[in-house]
C-alpha positions as CSV (number, residue, x, y, z in Angstrom):
1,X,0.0,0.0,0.0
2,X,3.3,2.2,-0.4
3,X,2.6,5.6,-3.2
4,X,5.3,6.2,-5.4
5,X,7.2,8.4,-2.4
6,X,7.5,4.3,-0.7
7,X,9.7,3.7,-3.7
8,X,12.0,6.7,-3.7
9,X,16.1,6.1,-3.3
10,X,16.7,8.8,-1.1
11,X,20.4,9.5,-0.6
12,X,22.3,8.7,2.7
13,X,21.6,10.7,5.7
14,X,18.3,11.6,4.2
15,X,15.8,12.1,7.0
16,X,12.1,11.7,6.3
17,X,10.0,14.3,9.1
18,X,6.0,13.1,9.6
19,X,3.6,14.9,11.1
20,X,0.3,13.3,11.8
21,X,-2.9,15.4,10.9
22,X,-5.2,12.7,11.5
23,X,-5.8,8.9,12.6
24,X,-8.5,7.0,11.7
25,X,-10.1,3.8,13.9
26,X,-12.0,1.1,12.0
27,X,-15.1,2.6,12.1
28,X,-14.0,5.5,9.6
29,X,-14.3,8.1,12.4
30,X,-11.1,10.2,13.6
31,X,-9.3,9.1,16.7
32,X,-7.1,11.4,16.7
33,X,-7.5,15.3,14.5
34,X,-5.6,18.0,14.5
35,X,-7.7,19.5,12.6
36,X,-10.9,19.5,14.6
37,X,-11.9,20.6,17.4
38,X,-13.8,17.9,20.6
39,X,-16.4,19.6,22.8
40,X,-13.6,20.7,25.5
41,X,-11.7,22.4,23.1
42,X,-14.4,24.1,21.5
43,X,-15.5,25.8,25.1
44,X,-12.3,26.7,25.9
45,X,-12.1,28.7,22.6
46,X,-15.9,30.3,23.6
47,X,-13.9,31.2,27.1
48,X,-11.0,33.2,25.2
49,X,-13.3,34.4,22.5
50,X,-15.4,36.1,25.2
51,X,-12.4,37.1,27.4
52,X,-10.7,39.0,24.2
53,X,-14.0,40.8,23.8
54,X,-14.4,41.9,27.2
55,X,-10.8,43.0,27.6
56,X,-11.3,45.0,24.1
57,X,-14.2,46.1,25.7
58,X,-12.4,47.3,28.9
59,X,-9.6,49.0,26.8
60,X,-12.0,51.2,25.2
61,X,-14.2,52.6,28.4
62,X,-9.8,53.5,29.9
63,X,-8.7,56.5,28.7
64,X,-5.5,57.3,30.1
65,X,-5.9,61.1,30.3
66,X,-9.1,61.2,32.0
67,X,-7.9,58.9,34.8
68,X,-4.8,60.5,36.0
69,X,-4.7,61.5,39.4
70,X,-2.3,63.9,40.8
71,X,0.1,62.7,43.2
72,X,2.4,65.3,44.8
């Protein structure tokens, strides 16, 4: 079940890098996906989504000028 890149002659000292995007169980279904996301990972982006928005939304209502207080 080799492509044509089983049947290369690669020179000595060639090293060949993998990275695994996906595996596959019998069923068909992904065991393991970089590509998508499982219901913990999908909240935790919800959590930094919203913290983002609120920080952006923090950042606008602070202006620096109008706060300063005077310290002598």
């Amino acid at each position: 079940m080799l492509t044509d890149w089983g049947k290369v002659d690669s020179p000595e000292g060639a090293i060949f890098a993998v990275a695994v995007e996906r595996i596959d169980g019998a069923d068909g279904k992904a065991i393991l996906s970089v590509n998508e996301f499982d219901g913990r990972e999908q909240k935790r982006l919800l959590e930094l989504k919203k913290s983002i928005i609120s920080t952006k939304t923090l950042n606008k209502s602070f202006s620096p000028t109008a706060n300063v207080v005077a310290e002598f």
